[in-house]
N, C-alpha and C positions, 0 to 999 in steps of 0.2 A: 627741741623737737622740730622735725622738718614737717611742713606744709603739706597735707595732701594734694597734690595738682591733680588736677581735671586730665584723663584721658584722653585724648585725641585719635582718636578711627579714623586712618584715612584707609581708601580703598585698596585691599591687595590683589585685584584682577583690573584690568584694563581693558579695551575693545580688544585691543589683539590677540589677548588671551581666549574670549569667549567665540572669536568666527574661528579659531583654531579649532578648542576643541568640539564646535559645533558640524566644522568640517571634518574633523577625524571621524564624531560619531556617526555622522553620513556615509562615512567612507568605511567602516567597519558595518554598520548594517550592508550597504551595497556588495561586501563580500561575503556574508551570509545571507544574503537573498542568493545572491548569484549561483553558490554554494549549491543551496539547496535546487536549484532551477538546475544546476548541470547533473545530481545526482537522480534528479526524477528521470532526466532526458536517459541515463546512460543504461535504466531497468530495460534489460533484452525481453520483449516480447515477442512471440511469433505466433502468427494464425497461420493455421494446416488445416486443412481438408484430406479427409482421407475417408476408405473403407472402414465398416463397422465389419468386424470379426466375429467376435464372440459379446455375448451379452452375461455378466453374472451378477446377479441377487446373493448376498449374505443377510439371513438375519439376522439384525442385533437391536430389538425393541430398544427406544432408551426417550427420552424426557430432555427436549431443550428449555432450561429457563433464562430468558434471555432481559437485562436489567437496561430500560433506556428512558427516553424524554417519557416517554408516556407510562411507565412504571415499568413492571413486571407481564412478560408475555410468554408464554407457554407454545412448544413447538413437537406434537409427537414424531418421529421418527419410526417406521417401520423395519429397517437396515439401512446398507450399504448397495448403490447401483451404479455398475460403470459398465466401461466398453471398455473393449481390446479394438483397435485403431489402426489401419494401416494408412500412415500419411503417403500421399501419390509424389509426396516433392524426393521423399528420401528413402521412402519402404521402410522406418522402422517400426517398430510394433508399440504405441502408446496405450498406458493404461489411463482413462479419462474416468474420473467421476463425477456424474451427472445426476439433478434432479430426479423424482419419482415419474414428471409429468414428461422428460425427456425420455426416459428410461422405456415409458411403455407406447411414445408416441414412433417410436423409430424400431426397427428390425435390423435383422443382420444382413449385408450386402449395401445396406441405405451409404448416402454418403454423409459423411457428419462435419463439421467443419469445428476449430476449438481451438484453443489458446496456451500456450508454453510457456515457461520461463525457461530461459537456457540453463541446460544442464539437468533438468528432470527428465533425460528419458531411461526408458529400461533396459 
């Protein structure tokens, strides 16, 4: 019968292993930071001012429950309030929907100013 001999562990990583992959994994977050920093930059915004047109109210009673840090919060809704918009940059006609306190602090002719993403107009 043979001896059992003792085990011997030596090390199977080195220094140069560990500043490699400690610089790959820097170098792979820094392209997913980055990543992400150039897709927030590329969201098209545009603010337009323009005429208020038409004003219309739908209603559609309904119950927001909304689930956050501080529990449960409850939000009635009366309907639906927007404008019809004509922006002075291009004359198209935007349908904006807006708060209740927006909706009856402004009239039609007023000037309203509001925010787009490209590609939602009508």
């Amino acid at each position: 019968m043979k001896k059992d001999r003792a085990k011997v562990v030596a090390p199977n990583t080195t220094r140069r292993d560990i500043l490699i992959t400690i610089i790959g994994g820097l170098f792979a977050l820094g392209i997913f930071v980055w990543g992400i920093a150039a897709l927030w930059k590329t969201v098209p915004h545009n603010t337009l001012t323009g005429t208020i047109l038409a004003k219309h109210f739908t209603p559609q009673p309904e119950e927001q429950i909304t689930i956050g840090k501080s529990g449960l919060s409850e939000r009635k809704l009366d309907g639906e309030y927007r404008f019809d918009v004509r922006a002075d940059r291009d004359g198209k006609t935007y349908t904006v929907w807006v708060d209740k306190r927006d909706f009856e602090a402004r009239k039609i002719g007023d000037k309203f100013q509001f925010s787009i993403v490209q590609g939602s107009t009508r």
